[in-house]
C-alpha positions in Angstrom: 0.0 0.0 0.0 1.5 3.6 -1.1 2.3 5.5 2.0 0.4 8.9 2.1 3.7 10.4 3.7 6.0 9.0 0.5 2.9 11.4 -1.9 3.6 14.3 0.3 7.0 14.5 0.9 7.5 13.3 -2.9 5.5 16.4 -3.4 7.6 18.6 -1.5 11.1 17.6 -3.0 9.3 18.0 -7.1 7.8 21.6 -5.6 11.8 22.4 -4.7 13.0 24.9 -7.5 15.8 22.7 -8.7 17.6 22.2 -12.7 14.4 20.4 -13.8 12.1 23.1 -13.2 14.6 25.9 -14.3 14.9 24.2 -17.4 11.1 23.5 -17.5 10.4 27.1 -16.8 13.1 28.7 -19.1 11.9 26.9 -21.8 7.7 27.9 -21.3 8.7 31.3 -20.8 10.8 31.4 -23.9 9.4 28.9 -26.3 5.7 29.0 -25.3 3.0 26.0 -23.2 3.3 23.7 -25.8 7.5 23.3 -25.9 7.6 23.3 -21.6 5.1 20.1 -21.9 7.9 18.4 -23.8 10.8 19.7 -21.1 9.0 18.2 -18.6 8.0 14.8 -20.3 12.2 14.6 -20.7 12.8 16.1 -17.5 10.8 13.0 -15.9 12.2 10.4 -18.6 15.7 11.6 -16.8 14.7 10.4 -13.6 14.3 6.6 -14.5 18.0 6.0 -14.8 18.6 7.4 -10.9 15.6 5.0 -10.2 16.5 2.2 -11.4 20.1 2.6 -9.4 18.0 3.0 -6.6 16.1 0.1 -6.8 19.0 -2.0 -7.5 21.1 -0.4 -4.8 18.5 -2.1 -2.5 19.2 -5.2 -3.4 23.1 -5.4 -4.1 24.9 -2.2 -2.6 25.1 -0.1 0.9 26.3 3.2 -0.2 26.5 5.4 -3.1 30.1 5.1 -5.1 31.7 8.2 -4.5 33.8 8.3 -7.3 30.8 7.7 -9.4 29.0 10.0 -7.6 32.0 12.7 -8.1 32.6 11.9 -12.2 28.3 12.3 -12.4 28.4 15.4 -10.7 31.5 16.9 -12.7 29.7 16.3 -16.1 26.8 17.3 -15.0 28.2 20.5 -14.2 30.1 21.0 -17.2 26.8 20.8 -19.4 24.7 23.1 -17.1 27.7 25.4 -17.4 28.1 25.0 -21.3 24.3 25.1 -21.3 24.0 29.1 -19.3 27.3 30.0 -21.5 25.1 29.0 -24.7 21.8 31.0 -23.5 24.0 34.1 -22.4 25.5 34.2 -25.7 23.5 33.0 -28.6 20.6 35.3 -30.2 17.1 34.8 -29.4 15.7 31.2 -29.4 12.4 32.3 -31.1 12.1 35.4 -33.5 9.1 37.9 -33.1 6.2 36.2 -35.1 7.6 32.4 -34.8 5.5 29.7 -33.1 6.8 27.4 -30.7 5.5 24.8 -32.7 8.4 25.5 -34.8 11.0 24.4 -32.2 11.8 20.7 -32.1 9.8 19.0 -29.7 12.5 16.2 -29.7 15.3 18.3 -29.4 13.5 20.4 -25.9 13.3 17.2 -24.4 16.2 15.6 -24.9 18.2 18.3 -23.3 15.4 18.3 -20.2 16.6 13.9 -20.0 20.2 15.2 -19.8 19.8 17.9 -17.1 18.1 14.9 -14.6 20.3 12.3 -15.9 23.5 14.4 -15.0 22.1 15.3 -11.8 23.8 12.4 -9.2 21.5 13.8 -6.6 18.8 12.0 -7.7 20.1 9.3 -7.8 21.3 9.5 -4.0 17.7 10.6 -3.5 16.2 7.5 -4.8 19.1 5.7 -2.3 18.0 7.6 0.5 14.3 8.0 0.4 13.1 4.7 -1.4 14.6 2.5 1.2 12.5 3.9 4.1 9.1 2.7 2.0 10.1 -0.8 1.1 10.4 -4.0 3.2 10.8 -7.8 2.3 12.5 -9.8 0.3 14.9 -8.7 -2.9 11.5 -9.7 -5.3 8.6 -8.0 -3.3 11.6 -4.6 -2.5 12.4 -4.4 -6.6 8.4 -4.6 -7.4 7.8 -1.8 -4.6 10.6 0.5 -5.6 9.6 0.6 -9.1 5.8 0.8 -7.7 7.2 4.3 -5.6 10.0 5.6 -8.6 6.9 5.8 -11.3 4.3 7.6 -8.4 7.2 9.7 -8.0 7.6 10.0 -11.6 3.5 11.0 -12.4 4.4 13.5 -9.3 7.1 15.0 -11.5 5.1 15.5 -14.4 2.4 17.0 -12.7 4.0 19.5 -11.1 6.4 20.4 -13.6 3.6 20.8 -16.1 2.3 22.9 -14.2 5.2 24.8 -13.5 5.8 24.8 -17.2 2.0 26.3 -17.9 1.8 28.8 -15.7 5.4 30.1 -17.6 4.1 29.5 -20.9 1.5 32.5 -19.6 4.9 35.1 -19.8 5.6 34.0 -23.3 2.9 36.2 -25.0 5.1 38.9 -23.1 8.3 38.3 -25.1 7.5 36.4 -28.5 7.1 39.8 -29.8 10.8 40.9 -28.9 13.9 39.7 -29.7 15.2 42.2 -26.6 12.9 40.4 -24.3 14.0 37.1 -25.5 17.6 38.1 -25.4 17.3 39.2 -21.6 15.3 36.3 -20.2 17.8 33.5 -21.7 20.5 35.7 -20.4 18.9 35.5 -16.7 18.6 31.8 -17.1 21.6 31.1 -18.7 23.2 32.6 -15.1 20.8 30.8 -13.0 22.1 27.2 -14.6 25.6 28.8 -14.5 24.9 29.2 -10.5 23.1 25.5 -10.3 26.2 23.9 -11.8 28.3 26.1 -8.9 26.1 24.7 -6.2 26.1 20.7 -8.2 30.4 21.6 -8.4 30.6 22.4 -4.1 27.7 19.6 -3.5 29.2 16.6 -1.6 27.6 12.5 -0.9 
């Protein structure tokens, strides 16, 4: 039986402002509702690698690898840092009078499965918070964990829907100006610049 405690606090941790919803957010305010629904479906598609180590970590390991954890992080860094660089620098991602529709669907959320599958900390997430909702043997603790990782997956792409909506509401404000586009990519470009900071000083 799914533990009302594992919806709420699975709740709390998506609501956290973290690289997924940056992304998610960036990308509804820039490219429009339609483009953040596809950074969140990859945003969430990035989360089943860090579950699945999760759910195996249950059954063969004790702790997380820290030099795993370390190489992980360093990447994942690197690509949020080459990602901000890009946004500061490049020209505006949609021209006045283009539709989102235009933007590669693919494309937005490919780079949304990146940002999560960089991320270790979800993966020492998974090993720190699945654990506490499983019990039994190595059969009935796989079949729960991957019972938990997709509720905490449909959690994900609720929220970040959301999230992604309620951005997609600023776009109207900018699709007009290339200035406007220019300023808000810049902003976010910094912000992922900062995240990669934080992901760089982050230890196990």
């Amino acid at each position: 039986m799914l533990s009302f405690t594992f919806i709420i606090t699975s709740l709390i941790v998506v609501l956290i402002p973290g690289t997924g919803v940056i992304y998610t957010i960036s990308t509804g305010i820039t490219r429009g509702k339609r483009s953040s629904i596809y950074a969140a479906m990859g945003c969430t598609a990035g989360i089943i690698p860090h579950m699945a180590v999760g759910i195996l970590a249950l059954v063969l390991f004790q702790e997380v690898n820290e030099l795993i954890f370390n190489i992980v992080k360093s990447v994942g860094a690197v690509y949020l840092i080459f990602m901000g660089i890009t946004m500061i620098k490049s020209g505006p991602s949609i021209k006045p009078g283009e539709t989102a529709i235009a933007s590669s669907g693919l494309g937005i959320a490919m780079k949304g499965v990146l940002i999560n599958l960089l991320n270790p900390k979800l993966s020492v997430f998974f090993l720190a918070f699945i654990p506490q909702y499983v019990s039994g043997n190595d059969v009935n603790t796989v079949i729960q964990g991957i019972k938990l990782g997709l509720l905490f997956m449909l959690l994900t792409l609720f929220v970040f829907i959301i999230y992604g909506l309620i951005a997609g509401i600023g776009h109207s404000f900018i699709e007009n100006s290339s200035r406007r586009v220019i300023m808000i990519q810049r902003v976010f470009g910094v912000v992922f610049i900062i995240l990669a900071v934080q992901l760089l000083l982050s230890r196990l």
